[in-house]
TORKOL-4160 file (C-alpha; in steps of 0.2 Angstrom, whole numbers, padded with zeros to 4 digits, m for minus):
377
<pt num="1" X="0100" Y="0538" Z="0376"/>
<pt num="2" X="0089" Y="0526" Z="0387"/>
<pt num="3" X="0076" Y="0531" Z="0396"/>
<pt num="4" X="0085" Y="0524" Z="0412"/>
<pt num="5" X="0101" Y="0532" Z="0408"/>
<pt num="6" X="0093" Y="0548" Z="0404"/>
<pt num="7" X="0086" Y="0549" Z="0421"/>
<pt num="8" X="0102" Y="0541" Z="0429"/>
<pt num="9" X="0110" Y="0559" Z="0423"/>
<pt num="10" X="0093" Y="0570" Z="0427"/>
<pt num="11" X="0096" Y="0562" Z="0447"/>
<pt num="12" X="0112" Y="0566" Z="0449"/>
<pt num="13" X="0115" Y="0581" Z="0439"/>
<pt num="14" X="0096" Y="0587" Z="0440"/>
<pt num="15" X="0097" Y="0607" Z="0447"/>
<pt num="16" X="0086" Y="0623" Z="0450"/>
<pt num="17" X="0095" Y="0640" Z="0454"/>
<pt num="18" X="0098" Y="0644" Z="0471"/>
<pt num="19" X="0103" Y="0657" Z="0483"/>
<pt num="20" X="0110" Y="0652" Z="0500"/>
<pt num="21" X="0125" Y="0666" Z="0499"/>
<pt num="22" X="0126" Y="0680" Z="0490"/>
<pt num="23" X="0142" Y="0683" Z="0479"/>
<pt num="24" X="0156" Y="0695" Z="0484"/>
<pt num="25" X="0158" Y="0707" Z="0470"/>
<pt num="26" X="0166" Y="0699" Z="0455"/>
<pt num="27" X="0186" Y="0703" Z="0455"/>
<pt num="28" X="0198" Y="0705" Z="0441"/>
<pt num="29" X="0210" Y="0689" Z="0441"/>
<pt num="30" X="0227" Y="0689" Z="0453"/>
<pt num="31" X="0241" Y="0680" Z="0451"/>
<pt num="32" X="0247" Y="0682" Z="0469"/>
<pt num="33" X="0237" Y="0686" Z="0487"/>
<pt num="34" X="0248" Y="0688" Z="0499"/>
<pt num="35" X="0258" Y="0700" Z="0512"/>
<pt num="36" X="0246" Y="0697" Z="0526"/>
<pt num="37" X="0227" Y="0699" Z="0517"/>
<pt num="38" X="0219" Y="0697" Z="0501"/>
<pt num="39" X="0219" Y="0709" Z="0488"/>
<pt num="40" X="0200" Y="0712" Z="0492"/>
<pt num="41" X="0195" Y="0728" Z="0501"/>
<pt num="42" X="0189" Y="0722" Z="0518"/>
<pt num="43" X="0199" Y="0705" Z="0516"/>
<pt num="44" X="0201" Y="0693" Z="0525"/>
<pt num="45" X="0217" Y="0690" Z="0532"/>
<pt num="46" X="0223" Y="0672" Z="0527"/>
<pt num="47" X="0243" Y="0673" Z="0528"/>
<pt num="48" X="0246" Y="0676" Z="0545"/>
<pt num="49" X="0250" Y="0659" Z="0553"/>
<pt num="50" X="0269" Y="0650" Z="0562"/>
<pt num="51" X="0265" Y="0638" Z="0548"/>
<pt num="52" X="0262" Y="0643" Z="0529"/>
<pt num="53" X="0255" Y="0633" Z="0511"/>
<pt num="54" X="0256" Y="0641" Z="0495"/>
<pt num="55" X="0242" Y="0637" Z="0485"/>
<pt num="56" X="0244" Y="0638" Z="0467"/>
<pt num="57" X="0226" Y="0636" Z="0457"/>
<pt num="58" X="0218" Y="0640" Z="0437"/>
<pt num="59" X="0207" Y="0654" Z="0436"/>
<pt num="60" X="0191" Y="0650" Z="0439"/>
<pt num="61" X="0190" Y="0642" Z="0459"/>
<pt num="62" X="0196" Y="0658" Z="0468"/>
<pt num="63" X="0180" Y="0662" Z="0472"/>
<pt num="64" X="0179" Y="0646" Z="0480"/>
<pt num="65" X="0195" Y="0645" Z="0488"/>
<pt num="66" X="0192" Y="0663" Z="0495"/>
<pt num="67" X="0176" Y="0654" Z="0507"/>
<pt num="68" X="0186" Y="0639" Z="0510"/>
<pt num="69" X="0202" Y="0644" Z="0516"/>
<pt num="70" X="0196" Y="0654" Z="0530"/>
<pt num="71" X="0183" Y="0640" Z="0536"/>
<pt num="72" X="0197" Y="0627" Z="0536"/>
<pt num="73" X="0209" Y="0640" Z="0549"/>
<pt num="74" X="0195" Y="0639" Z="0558"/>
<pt num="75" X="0198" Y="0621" Z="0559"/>
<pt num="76" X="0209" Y="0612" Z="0573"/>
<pt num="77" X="0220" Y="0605" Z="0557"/>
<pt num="78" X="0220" Y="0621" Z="0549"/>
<pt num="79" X="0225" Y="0632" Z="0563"/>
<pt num="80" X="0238" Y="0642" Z="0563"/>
<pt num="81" X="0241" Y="0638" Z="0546"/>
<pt num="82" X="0241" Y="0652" Z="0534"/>
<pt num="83" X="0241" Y="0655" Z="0514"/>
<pt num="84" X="0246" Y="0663" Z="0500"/>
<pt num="85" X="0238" Y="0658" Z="0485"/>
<pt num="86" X="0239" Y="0661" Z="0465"/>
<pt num="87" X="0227" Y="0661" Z="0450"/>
<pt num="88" X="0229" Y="0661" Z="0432"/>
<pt num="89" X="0229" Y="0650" Z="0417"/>
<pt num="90" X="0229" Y="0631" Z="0421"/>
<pt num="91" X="0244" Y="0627" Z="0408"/>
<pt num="92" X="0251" Y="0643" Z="0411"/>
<pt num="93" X="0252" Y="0638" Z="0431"/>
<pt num="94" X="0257" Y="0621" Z="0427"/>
<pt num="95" X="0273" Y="0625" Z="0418"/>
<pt num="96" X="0276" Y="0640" Z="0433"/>
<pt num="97" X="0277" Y="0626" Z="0448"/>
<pt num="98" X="0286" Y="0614" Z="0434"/>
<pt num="99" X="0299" Y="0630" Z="0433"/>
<pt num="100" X="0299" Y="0628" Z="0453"/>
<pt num="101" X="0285" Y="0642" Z="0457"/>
<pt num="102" X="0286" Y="0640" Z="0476"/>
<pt num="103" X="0270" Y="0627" Z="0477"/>
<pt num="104" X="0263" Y="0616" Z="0491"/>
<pt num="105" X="0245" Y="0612" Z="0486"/>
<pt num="106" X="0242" Y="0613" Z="0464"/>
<pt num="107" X="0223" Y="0613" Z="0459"/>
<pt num="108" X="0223" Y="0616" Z="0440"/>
<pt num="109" X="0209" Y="0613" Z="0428"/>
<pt num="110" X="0215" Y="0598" Z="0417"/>
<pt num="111" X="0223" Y="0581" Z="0423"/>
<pt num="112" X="0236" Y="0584" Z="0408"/>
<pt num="113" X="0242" Y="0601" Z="0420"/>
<pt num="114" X="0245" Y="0588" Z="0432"/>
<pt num="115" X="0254" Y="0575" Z="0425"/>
<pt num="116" X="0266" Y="0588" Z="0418"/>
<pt num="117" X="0273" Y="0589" Z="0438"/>
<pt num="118" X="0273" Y="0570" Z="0438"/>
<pt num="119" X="0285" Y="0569" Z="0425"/>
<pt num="120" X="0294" Y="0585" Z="0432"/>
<pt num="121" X="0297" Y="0573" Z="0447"/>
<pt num="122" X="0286" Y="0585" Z="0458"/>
<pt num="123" X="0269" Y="0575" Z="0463"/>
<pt num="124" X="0270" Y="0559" Z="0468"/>
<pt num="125" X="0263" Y="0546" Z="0453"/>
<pt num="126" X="0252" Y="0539" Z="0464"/>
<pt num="127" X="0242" Y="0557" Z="0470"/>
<pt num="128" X="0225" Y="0552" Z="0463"/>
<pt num="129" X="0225" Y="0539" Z="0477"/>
<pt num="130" X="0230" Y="0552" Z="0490"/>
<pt num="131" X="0211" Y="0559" Z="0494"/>
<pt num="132" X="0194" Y="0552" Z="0488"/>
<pt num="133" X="0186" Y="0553" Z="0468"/>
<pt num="134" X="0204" Y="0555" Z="0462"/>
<pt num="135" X="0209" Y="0568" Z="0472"/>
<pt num="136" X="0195" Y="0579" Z="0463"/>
<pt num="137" X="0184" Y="0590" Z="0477"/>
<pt num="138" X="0174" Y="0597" Z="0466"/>
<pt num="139" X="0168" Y="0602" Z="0448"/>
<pt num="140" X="0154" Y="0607" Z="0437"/>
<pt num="141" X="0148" Y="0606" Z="0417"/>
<pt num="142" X="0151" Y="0616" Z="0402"/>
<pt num="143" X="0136" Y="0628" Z="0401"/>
<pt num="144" X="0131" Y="0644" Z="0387"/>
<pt num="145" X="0130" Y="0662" Z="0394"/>
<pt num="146" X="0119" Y="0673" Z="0385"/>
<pt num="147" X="0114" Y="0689" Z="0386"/>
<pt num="148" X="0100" Y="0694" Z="0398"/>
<pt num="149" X="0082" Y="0687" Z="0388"/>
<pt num="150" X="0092" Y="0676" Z="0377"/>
<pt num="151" X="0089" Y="0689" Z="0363"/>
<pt num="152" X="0098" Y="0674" Z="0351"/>
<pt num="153" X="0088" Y="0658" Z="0356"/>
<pt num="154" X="0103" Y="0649" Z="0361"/>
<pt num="155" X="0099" Y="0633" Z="0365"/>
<pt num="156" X="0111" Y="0620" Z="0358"/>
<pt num="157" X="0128" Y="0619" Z="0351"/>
<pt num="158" X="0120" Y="0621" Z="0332"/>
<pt num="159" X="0115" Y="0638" Z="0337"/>
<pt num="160" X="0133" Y="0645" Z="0340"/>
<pt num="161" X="0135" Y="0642" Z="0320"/>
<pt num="162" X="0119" Y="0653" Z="0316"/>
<pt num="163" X="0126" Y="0667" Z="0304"/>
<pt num="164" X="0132" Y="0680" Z="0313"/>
<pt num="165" X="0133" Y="0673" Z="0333"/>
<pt num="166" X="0154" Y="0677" Z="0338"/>
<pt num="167" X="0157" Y="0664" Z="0354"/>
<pt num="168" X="0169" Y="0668" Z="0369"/>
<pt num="169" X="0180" Y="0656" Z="0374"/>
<pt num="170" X="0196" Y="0654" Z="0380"/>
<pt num="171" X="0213" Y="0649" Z="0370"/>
<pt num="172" X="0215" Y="0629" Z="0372"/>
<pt num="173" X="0235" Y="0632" Z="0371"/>
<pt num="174" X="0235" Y="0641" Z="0389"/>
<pt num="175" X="0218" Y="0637" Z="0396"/>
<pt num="176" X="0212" Y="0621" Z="0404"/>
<pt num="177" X="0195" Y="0626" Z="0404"/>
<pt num="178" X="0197" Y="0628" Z="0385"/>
<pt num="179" X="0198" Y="0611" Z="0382"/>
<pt num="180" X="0182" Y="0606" Z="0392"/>
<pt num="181" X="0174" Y="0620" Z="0385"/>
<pt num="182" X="0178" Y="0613" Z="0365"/>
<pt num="183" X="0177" Y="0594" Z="0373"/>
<pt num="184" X="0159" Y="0597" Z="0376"/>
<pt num="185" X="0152" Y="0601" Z="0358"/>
<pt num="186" X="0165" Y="0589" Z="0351"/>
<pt num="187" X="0156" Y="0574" Z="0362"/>
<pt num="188" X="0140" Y="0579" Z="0357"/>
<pt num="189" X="0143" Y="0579" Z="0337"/>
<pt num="190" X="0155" Y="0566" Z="0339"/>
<pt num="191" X="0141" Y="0553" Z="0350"/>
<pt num="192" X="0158" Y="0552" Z="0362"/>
<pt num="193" X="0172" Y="0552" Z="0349"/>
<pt num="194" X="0163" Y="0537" Z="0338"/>
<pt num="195" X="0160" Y="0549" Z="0323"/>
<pt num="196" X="0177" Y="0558" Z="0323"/>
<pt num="197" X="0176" Y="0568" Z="0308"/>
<pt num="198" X="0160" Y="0574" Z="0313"/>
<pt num="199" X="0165" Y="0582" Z="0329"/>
<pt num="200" X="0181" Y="0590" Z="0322"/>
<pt num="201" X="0171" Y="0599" Z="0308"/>
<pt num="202" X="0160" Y="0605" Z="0321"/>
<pt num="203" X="0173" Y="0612" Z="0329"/>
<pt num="204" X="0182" Y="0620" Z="0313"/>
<pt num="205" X="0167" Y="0628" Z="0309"/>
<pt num="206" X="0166" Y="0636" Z="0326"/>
<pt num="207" X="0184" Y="0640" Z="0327"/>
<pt num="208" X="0183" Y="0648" Z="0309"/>
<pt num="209" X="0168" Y="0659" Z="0310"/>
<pt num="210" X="0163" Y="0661" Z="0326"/>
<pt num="211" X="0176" Y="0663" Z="0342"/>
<pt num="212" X="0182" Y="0680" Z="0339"/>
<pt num="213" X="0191" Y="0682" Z="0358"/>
<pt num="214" X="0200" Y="0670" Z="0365"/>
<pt num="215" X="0208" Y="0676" Z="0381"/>
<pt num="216" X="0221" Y="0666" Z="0389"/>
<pt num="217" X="0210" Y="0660" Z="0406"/>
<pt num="218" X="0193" Y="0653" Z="0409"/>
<pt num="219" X="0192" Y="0672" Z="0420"/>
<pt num="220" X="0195" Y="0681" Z="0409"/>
<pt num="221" X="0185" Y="0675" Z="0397"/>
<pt num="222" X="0171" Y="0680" Z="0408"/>
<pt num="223" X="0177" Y="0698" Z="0409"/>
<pt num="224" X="0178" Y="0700" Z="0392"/>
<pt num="225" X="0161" Y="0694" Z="0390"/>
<pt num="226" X="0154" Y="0706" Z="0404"/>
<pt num="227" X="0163" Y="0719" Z="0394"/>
<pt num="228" X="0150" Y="0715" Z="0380"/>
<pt num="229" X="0161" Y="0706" Z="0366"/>
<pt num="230" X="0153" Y="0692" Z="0360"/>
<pt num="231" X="0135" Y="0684" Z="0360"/>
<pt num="232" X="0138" Y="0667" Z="0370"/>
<pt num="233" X="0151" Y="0661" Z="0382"/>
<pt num="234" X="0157" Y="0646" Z="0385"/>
<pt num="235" X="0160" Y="0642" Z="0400"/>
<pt num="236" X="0159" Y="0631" Z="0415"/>
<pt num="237" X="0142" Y="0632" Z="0425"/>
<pt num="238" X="0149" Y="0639" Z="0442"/>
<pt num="239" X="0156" Y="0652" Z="0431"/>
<pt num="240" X="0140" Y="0655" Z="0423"/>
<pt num="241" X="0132" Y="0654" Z="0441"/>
<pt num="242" X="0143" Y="0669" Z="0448"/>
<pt num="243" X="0143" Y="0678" Z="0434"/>
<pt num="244" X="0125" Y="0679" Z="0435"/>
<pt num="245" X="0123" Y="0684" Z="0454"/>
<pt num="246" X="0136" Y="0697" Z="0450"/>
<pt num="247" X="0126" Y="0706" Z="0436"/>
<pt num="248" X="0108" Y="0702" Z="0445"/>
<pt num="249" X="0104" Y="0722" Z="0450"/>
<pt num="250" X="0115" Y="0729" Z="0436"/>
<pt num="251" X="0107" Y="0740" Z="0421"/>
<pt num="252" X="0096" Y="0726" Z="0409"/>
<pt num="253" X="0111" Y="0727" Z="0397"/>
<pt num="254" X="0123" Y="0720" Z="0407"/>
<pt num="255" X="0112" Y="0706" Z="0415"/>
<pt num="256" X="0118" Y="0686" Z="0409"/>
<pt num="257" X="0106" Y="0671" Z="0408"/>
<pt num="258" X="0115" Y="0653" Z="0404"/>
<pt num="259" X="0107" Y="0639" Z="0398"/>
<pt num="260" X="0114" Y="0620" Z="0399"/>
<pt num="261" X="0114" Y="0612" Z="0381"/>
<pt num="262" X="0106" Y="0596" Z="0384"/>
<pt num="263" X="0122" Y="0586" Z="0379"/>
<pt num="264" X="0137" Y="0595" Z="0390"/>
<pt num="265" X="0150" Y="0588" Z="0398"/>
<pt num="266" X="0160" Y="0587" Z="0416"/>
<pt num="267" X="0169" Y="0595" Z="0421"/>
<pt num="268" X="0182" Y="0587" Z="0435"/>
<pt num="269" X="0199" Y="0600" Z="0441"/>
<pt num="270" X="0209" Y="0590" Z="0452"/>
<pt num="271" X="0220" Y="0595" Z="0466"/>
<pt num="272" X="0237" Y="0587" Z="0472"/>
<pt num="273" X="0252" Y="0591" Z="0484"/>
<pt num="274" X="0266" Y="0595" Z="0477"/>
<pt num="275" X="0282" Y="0583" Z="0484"/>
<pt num="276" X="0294" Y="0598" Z="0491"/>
<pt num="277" X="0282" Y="0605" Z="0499"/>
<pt num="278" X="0290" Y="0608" Z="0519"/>
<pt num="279" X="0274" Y="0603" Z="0527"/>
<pt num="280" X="0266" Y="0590" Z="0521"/>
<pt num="281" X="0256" Y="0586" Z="0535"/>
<pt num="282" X="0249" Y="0603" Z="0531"/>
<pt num="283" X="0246" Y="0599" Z="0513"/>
<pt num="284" X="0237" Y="0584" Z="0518"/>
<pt num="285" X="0228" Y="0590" Z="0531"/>
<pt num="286" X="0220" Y="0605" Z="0518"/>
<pt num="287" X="0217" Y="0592" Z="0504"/>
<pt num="288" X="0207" Y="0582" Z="0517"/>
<pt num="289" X="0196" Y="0595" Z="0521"/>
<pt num="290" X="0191" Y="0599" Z="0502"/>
<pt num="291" X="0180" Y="0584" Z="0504"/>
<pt num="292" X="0173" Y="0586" Z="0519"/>
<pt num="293" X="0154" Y="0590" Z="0523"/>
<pt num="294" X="0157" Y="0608" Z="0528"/>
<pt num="295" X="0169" Y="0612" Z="0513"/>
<pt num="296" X="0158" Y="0602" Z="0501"/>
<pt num="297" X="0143" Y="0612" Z="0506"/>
<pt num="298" X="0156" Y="0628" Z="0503"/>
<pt num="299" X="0159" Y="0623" Z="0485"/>
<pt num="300" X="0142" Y="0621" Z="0483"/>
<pt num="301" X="0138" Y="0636" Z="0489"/>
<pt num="302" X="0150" Y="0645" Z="0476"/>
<pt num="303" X="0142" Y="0635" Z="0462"/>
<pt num="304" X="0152" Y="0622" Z="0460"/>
<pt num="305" X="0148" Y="0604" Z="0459"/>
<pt num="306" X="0152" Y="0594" Z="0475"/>
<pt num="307" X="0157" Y="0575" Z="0474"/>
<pt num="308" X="0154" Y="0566" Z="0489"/>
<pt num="309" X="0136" Y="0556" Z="0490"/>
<pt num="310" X="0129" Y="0564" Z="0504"/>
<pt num="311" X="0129" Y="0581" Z="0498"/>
<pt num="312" X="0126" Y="0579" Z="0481"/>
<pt num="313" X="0109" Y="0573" Z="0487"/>
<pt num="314" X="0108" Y="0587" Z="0501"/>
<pt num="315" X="0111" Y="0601" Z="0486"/>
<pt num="316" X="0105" Y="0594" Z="0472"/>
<pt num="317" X="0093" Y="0607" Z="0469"/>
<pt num="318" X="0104" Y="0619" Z="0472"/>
<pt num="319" X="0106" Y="0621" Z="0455"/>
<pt num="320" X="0096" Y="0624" Z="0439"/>
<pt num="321" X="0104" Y="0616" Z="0425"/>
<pt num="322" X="0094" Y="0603" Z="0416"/>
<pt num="323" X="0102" Y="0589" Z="0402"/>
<pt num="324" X="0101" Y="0571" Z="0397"/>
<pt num="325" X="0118" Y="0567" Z="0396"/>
<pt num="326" X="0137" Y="0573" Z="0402"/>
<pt num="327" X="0148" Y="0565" Z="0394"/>
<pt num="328" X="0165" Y="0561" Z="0403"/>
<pt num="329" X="0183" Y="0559" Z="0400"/>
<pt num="330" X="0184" Y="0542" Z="0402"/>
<pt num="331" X="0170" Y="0539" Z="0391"/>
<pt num="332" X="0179" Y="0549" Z="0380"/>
<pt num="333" X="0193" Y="0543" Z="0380"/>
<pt num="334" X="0191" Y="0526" Z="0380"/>
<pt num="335" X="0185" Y="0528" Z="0360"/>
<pt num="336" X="0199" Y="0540" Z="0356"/>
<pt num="337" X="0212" Y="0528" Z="0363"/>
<pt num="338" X="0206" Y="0513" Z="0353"/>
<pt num="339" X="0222" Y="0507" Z="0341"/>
<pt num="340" X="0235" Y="0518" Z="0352"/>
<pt num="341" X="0242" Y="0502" Z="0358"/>
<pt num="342" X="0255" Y="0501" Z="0346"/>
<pt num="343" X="0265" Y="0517" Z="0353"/>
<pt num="344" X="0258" Y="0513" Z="0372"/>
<pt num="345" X="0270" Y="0499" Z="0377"/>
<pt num="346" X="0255" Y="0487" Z="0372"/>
<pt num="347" X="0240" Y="0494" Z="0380"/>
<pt num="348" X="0228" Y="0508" Z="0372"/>
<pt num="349" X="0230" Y="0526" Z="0378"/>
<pt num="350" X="0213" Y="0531" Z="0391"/>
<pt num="351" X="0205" Y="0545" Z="0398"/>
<pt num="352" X="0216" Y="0561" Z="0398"/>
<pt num="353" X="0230" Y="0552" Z="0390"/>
<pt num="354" X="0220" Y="0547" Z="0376"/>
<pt num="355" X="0211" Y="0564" Z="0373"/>
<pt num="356" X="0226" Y="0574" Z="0372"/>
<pt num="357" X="0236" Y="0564" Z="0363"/>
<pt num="358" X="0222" Y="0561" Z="0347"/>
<pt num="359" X="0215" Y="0580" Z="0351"/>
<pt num="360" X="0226" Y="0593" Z="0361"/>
<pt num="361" X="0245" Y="0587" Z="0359"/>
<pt num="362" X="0254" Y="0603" Z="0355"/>
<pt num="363" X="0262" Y="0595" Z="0338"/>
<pt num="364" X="0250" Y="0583" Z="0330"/>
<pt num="365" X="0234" Y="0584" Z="0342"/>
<pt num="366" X="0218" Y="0588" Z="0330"/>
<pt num="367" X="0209" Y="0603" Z="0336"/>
<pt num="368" X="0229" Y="0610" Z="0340"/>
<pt num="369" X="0230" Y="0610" Z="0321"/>
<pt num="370" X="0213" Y="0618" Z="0317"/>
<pt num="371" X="0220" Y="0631" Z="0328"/>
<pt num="372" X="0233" Y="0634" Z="0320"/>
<pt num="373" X="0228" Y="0633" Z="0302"/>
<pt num="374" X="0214" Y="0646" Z="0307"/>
<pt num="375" X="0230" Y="0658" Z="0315"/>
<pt num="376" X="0221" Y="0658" Z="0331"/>
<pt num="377" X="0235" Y="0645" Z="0342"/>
């Protein structure tokens, strides 16, 4: 990498840990908060309302959406609007509102989670141009939590194929954050998908000998690490950000570090309205917010990456992870797609089209059949 490139990434993505809120105590995963209040002891109420959106989201944002939903009914567009929302696995959700799940407003992990809708006929082909950064509030970088000390010296990816080291992360077949969390290393071994035999023996050998859980969602992949299976989690930085002000005062054996190898990748989870939704003004008015300056300040707040320009810069050291490069998925996939043209109606597959189709596609996609040849899909 460039010197200049190097410290294109550092500006943007540069971070040092912060603590402007503290977190709520962590919560085992829903897949429903309704009936007038959260499921939290001392919730708040966010159902109550003459109008009403259902929310249906992956794992991993709930502590988000739990500080942001309240703040926008606080909001002359979001009052009197109230909410009931529901968390689990991205693919697992995707197929759920595909099966017409009662959904207003979708947020999943992947882009692939979305288009699965599109071609049920339930989002609108053109949602990417329906809010700002294609429809994509928020998002974060894969990231390595360790155990408190880093008693393993984990560092980089090489280090999860030391002898021994067993890595937590979730299954790619039902979890979105899966994918990044396997993309990540792949990109790095691979220098962006150019050396594609390279990347998918990193991620054999990894699959082999070394993931020994692999839970179905991004949470509760972080539970089980909590509940001391594994030596590393992968796992996106926000996640590795609460989980380590939820452990800060708790015994030294159950206290988490993370570290940020220095190539990662990011992370982007977009959100969309779903088409049937009764109140699309609604919809629209809550996808609006999610990129405002109060609700970007909110996700950064909860660890999460905001996207609009004047916040980054406002919170950019609001976080402490440190690399030289994050690699994308239109980087990415631009390489993958090359010579796709031929099955593409004449144009080469791109960005999340390109990955899954060459990587993830349930039949012939690469790291699908590591999976399965190693019994783990």
């Amino acid at each position: 990498m460039t010197g200049q490139r190097r410290h294109h990434a550092r500006r943007r993505w540069r971070s040092a840990m912060f603590g402007i809120v503290a977190l709520a105590t962590t919560v085992s995963m829903v897949t429903a908060c309704g009936g007038g209040s959260t499921d939290e002891p001392g919730g708040i109420d966010i159902s109550s309302g003459s109008r009403h959106l259902n929310l249906v989201a992956y794992a991993v944002p709930k502590v988000g959406f739990d500080a942001i939903i309240p703040a926008f009914r606080e909001t002359p567009e979001g009052s009197g609007i109230g909410f009931s929302a529901s968390y689990g696995a991205s693919g697992d959700q995707s197929r759920k509102v595909a099966r017409r799940v009662p959904a207003d407003i979708v947020n999943f992990s992947v882009e692939p989670d979305v288009t699965r809708l599109v071609k049920a006929g339930l989002v609108d082909e053109d949602w990417k141009e329906q809010a700002p950064n294609n429809s994509t509030p928020f998002g974060s970088v894969v990231a390595l939590v360790v155990r408190k000390g880093n008693p393993k010296n984990i560092r980089d990816w090489d280090d999860l194929l030391k002898p021994g080291i067993e890595v937590v992360t979730p299954n790619p077949g039902s979890s979105g954050s899966a994918k990044w969390n396997l993309l990540a290393p792949f990109a790095a071994k691979s220098n962006g998908g150019q050396d594609l035999d390279a990347g998918l023996d990193y991620i054999s050998a990894l699959v082999r000998d070394h993931i020994k859980v692999q839970p179905k969602s991004g949470r509760e992949a972080t539970t089980a690490f909590e509940q001391g299976q594994g030596d590393v989690l992968i796992s996106y930085e926000n996640e590795a950000i609460m989980l380590d002000r939820a452990n800060a005062t708790a015994a030294p054996d159950a206290q988490v570090d993370y570290v940020i190898p220095p190539q990662t990748f990011k992370i982007e989870n977009p959100v969309a309205i779903v088409n049937t939704t009764k109140d699309k003004a609604g919809a629209q008015a809550f996808l609006n917010y999610l990129f405002t300056d109060q609700a970007q300040r909110i996700w950064a707040q909860q660890g999460f990456r905001p996207v609009v320009p004047a916040v980054i810069a406002a919170t950019e050291g609001l976080f402490r992870g440190h690399f030289d490069k994050a690699w994308t998925i239109k980087e990415l996939g631009k390489v993958l797609g090359q010579g796709t043209a031929a099955s593409n109606d004449g144009k080469d597959l791109t960005g999340w089209k390109a990955v899954d189709k060459v990587l993830f596609d349930p039949k012939s996609g690469a790291i699908t059949k590591i999976y399965k040849s190693g019994g783990r899909s």
